[in-house]
Structures are given as structure tokens and as C-alpha cells.
N, C-alpha and C positions, 0 to 999 in steps of 0.2 A: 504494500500500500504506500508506504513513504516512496520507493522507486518511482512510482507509480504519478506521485504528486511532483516529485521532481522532475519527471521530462517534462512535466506540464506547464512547470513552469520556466523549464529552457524553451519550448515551442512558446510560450507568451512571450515571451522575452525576445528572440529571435524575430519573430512577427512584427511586436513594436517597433524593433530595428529598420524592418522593410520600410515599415510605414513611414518613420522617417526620414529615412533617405529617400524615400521615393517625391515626401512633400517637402521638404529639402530643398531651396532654390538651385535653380541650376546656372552655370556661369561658368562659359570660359574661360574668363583670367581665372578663378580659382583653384588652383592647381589642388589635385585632391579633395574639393568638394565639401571641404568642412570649414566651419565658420567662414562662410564665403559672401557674408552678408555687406562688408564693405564693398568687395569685390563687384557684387551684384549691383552695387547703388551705382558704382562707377560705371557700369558697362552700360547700365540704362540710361543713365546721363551723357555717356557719348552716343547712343542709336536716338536717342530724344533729342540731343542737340541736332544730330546731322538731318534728322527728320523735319525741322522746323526748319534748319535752313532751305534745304531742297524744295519744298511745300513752297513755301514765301519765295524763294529765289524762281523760280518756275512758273510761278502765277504772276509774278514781275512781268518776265519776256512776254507769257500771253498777253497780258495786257498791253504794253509797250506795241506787241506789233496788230493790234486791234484799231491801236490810238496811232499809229505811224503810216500812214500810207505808202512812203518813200519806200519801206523793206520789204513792200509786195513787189517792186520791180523788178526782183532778182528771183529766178526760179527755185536758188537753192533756201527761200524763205520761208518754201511750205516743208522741207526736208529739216529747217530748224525748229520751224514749229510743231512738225513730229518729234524730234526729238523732245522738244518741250515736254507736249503732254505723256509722253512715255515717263519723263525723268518725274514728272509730277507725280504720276502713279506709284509711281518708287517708291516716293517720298509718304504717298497715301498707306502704299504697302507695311512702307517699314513700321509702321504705327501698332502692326500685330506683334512683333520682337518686344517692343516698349512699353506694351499693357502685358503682356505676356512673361516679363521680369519684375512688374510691380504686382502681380497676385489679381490683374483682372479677367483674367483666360481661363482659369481653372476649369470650367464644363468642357472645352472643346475637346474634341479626340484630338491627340498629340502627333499621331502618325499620320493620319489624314491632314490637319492642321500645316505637320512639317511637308509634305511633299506639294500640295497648293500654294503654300508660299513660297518655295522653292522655284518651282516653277514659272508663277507667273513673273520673277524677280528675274530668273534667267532668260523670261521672252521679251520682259522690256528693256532689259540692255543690249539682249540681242538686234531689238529695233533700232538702240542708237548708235552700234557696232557699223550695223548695214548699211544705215540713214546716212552714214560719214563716209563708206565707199559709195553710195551714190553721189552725195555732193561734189565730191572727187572728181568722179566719171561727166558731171555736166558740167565743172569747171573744165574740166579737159574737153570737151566737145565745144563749148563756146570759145577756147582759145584755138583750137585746130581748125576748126570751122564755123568762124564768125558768120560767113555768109548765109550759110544752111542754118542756122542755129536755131532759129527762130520755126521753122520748117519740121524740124527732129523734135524740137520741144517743147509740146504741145501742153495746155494747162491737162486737156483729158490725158494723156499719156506719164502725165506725173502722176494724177489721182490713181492711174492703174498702180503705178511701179509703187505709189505710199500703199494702195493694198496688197501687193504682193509681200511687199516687205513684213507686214504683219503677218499676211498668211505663211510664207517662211518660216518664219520666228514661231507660231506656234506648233510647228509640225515636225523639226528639229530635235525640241524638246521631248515630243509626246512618248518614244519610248522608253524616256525613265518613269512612266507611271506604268509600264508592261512588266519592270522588274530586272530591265536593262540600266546598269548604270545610276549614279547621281547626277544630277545635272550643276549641283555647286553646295559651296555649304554657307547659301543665306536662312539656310533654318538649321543651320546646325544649333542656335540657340534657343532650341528643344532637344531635350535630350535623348530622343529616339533619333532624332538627326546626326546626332556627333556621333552617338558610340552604335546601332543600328543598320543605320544604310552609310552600303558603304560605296567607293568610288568603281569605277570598272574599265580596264586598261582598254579596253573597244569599245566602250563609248566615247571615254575621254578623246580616243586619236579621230573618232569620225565628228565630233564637236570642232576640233582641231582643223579637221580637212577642209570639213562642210562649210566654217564660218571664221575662226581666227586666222587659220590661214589666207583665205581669198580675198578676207579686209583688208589683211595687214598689205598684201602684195598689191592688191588694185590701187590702195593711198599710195605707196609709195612710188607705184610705175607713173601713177597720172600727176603728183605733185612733183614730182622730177621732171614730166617733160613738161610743167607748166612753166616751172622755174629755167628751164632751157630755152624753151620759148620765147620768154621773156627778155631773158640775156642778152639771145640773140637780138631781137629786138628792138634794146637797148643800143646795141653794140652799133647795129643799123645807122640806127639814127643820128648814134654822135659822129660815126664816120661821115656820113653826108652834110651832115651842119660843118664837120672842116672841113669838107672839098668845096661847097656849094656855099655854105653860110645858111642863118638861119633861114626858115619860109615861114610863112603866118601860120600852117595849122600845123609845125613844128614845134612852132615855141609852144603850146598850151602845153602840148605829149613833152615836151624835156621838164618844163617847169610842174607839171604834175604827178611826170614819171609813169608807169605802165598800172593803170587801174585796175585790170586783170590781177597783176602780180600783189598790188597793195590787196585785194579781198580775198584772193589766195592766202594770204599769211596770213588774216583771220582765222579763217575756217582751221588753213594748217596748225597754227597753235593749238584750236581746241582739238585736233585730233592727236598732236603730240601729247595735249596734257591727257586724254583718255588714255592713250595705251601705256605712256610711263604707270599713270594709276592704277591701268589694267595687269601691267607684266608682272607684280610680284603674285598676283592673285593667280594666273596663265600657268607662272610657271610652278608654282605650289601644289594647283590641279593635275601638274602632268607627273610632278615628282610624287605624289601619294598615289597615283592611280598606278605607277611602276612599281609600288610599294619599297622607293629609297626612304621617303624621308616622309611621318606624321607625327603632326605634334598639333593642340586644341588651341593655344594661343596663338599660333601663328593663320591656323585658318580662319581665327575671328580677326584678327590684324589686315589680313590682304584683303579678306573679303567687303570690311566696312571702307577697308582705304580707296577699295573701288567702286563703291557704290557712292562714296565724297564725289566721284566724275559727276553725280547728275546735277550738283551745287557748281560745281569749277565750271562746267559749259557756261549756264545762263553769266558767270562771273566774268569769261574771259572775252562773251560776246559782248558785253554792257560797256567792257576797259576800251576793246579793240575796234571798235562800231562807231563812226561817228554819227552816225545818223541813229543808231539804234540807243547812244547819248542822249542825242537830243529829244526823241523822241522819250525818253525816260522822263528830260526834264519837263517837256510838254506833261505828261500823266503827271505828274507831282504838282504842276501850275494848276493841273484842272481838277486834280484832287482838293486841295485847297482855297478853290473859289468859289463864288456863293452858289455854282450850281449841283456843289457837292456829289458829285458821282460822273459813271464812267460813260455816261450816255452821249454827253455833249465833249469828246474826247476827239471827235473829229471836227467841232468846230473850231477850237481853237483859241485864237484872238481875233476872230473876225465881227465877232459882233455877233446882234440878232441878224437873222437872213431875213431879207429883204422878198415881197416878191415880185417874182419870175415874171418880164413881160410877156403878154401871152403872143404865139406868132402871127404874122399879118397872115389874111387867109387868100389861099392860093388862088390864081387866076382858070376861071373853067372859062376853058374855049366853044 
């Protein structure tokens, strides 16, 4: 009988254990899982901060190019407005991680929970991934073929390729919910996500094929011969101004310099600053999927440092944009005048509108 009462009380005992490890916050800085309470405060205060930046930083651009007419000129401004609402999503997303370390998720299934956030995390970066090889591709077509340009790039022929781009991006992903594969560890903070599912060396290479590789090489081929292009270009021009001396619609192009080449280095920055913030998270993914190297800090490290890209775009667009400046300051003048809101963001300072005379009416024969 006493035997009897004492395993009963090793299996109470043991059980309670489960129970609290299991309700036990969970936290990747905390190495070991025990009094990981500070730890926790911290990791939520960084996915909280970067969440409100990306939110606000991203509903900025939207608005900005609502209230800017000037950035609809340029074709690749529905490609950054994709990005936009992708990066805003992010930012909507990441809000799950951030109630989900403060104790307000507790009902959800955890494994269900982690693999939809996962996912949809990996389809919308995959949209700003793609979104930046296309911009690429229609800078490179309007500098090779200014003439045709206008011809090949048609407003219907973007709205296709902005939905292909989505439908892509969701179809990439779709068999790591078949049991193929992880597709990233933005849910690793759940913890069926970190210790659970795990990565898998043939998914990882055809994620690789299918998408990091094609972006990385199409930016590179088309912003290389932008910047050659250019050069040349340049080169052109100043030879002929010594042999010839200046002409009148030479001096605008030396004193302006190549407008091509200055909105190239926009966009080009912000795709540098994506893939620096992408490669420690790239190459992380391919070094645990070879199974060299895993460790829980590090894939919370790469994985938020790269989801910081959906904050750095709208930031690099607002530095490098003069017109996308201005138009910023325009929304802040109209934010703050007596017609308080974003309606009247296309008038301006013009005043009240006046009206319209009506037309003289036409002559019937």
C-alpha cells in the first residue's frame, strides 16, 4: 500500500512538471527555457516595436502615393505599391508572435497557428522578393528600348504580371503544408515550430532555384547593364560636347545627368538593402537544412533582421524620392489643415474648385 501511494505520487509530481513546462512561456533568447521571463519581455518588445514600425511606415507610402500624383508616372509605382501592401501585411501578421508572447493566444491550436503564419509570412516577402526582379526587368526594358516602351508596357499587362506575382508566391509555398519541408522559421516562436517541424534539404534547394536564385541573378544582370548603359551614355555625351561644344538639348542631359541612372539607384538601394537583410536569414536556411549548423537564437536573429526589410523599403524610398518627399510633405500640410483628413489630398493649395465652364454647343449642319 505505501509502494502503492508513492508512485502516485511520483506520476502527480511528474504530470505537474509537464504542465508547467508546457505553460511555461516560450522564447528564443532563452536559452534553456527556464526563468525566461525577462527574456520573453524582450523578444516581445522587439517583434512589437518592429511591428508598429512596418504598420505606420507602410501606410505612410500608401498614402503618400494616393496624395502624389507625380509617382503614378512611372510604371514601376504600382510594383512599389505592391510591395507596400505586402510589407503592411507583414506588419498586420506579425501582431500574432506579439499577443502570442504576452499570454493572449492561449485557445489557438499551436501547430495549425504555426504553419499559417508561417506561411503566409513566406508569400509576402516572397511578393517583395519578385516585385524587385520585376522592377528591375522594366527598368531594363525602358532603358534598352525607350522607343517601344510605352508599347510592351501596358497599365493591363502590369495588373496581369502584379497577379501573377501573387499567384506565384502562393503556390511555391503550398507544399510545406503537404509535409514537404519548412518554409522559414517566422513561427518558430511557437514552440511546435522551433523544436517540431523541421527544415528539409529538397525543399530548401527548390525554394532556392525556384525564387532566391532567379531574383538575385535577374537584379543583378538588368542593374548592371542599366548602369552600363548609362556610362556609356554619359561617356557619349561628354565626348561630343569636346568635339562639337555644347547644343541646347545637351546642356539640360549634362547638367541633370542621366534620369534613368538617378531612379535606378533608388530602387537599386532598396534592393541592396533587402538582400544584405535577407542573406544572413538565406544563408542560415540552407546551413540547417544541410544539417551543418542549428542553433534557436540565431534563427530568431536572421529571421526578424529580415522581416526589418518591410520598415527599410518605405525608409529608403521617402530618403531617396524627391518627389515621393514632397509628396510626404504635401500629406502632413493636409493632414494639418482645417480640412483634416485624407480626402482633399489631391487638392492641394489650390483652393476651393471653381466651376467648370460648360462647353459651347457644337454646330449641326
Amino acid at each position: 500500500h505505501g509502494e502503492t501511494e508513492m508512485r502516485a505520487e511520483l506520476n502527480m509530481n511528474s504530470s505537474s512538471s509537464d504542465v508547467n513546462q508546457s505553460s511555461s512561456p516560450f522564447c528564443l533568447l532563452g536559452l534553456g527555457y527556464s526563468h525566461t521571463l525577462n527574456t520573453c519581455v524582450l523578444e516581445a518588445a522587439v517583434i512589437l516595436f518592429l511591428t508598429i514600425l512596418i504598420i505606420s511606415g507602410n501606410l505612410m507610402v500608401i498614402f503618400v502615393f494616393h496624395c502624389a500624383p507625380l509617382l503614378h508616372h512611372h510604371t514601376t509605382s504600382h510594383f512599389i505599391q505592391t510591395m507596400a501592401y505586402a510589407d503592411l501585411l507583414v506588419g498586420v501578421s506579425c501582431l500574432v508572435p506579439s499577443l502570442s508572447l504576452l499570454h493572449y493566444l492561449k485557445g489557438l491550436d499551436e501547430e495549425l497557428t504555426c504553419q499559417v503564419f508561417g506561411y503566409l509570412v513566406s508569400v509576402l516577402k516572397s511578393v517583395s522578393m519578385v516585385s524587385l526582379a520585376c522592377i528591375s526587368i522594366d527598368r531594363y526594358i525602358a532603358v534598352t528600348q525607350p522607343f517601344s516602351y510605352a508599347t510592351l508596357v501596358t497599365p493591363c499587362r502590369l495588373r496581369v504580371c502584379i497577379c501573377l506575382i501573387w499567384l506565384y508566391s502562393t503556390l511555391i509555398f503550398l507544399p510545406s503544408f503537404f509535409g514537404w519541408g519548412k518554409p522559414g522559421y517566422h513561427g518558430d516562436i511557437f514552440r511546435w515550430c522551433a523544436t517540431s517541424w523541421q527544415t528539409d534539404p529538397g525543399f530548401s534547394s527548390f525554394i532556392v532555384a525556384v525564387l532566391y536564385a532567379p531574383a538575385a541573378l535577374t537584379v543583378c544582370f538588368t542593374y548592371g547593364s542599366i548602369f552600363r548603359i548609362c556610362r556609356q551614355h554619359t561617356r557619349e555625351i561628354t565626348q561630343r560636347h569636346a568635339r562639337f561644344g555644347p547644343q541646347g538639348n545637351e546642356r539640360g542631359v549634362r547638367g541633370e545627368g542621366c534620369p534613368d541612372k538617378r531612379y535606378a539607384m533608388v530602387l537599386f538601394r532598396i534592393t541592396s538593402v533587402f538582400y544584405v537583410l535577407w542573406m544572413p536569414y538565406i544563408l542560415y536556411f540552407l546551413l540547417e537544412s544541410a544539417g551543418l549548423y542549428r542553433h534557436l537564437v540565431a534563427s530568431f536573429l536572421t529571421t526578424w533582421l529580415a522581416i526589418s526589410n518591410s520598415f527599410c523599403n518605405c525608409l529608403i524610398y521617402s530618403l531617396s524620392n524627391s518627389v515621393f518627399r514632397k509628396g510626404l510633405g504635401r500629406l502632413f500640410r493636409q493632414l494639418c489643415s482645417p480640412c483634416q483628413g485624407l480626402g482633399c489630398c489631391m487638392e492641394g493649395k489650390k483652393g476651393p474648385a471653381l466651376p467648370r465652364p460648360r462647353p459651347a454647343p457644337a454646330c449641326h449642319v
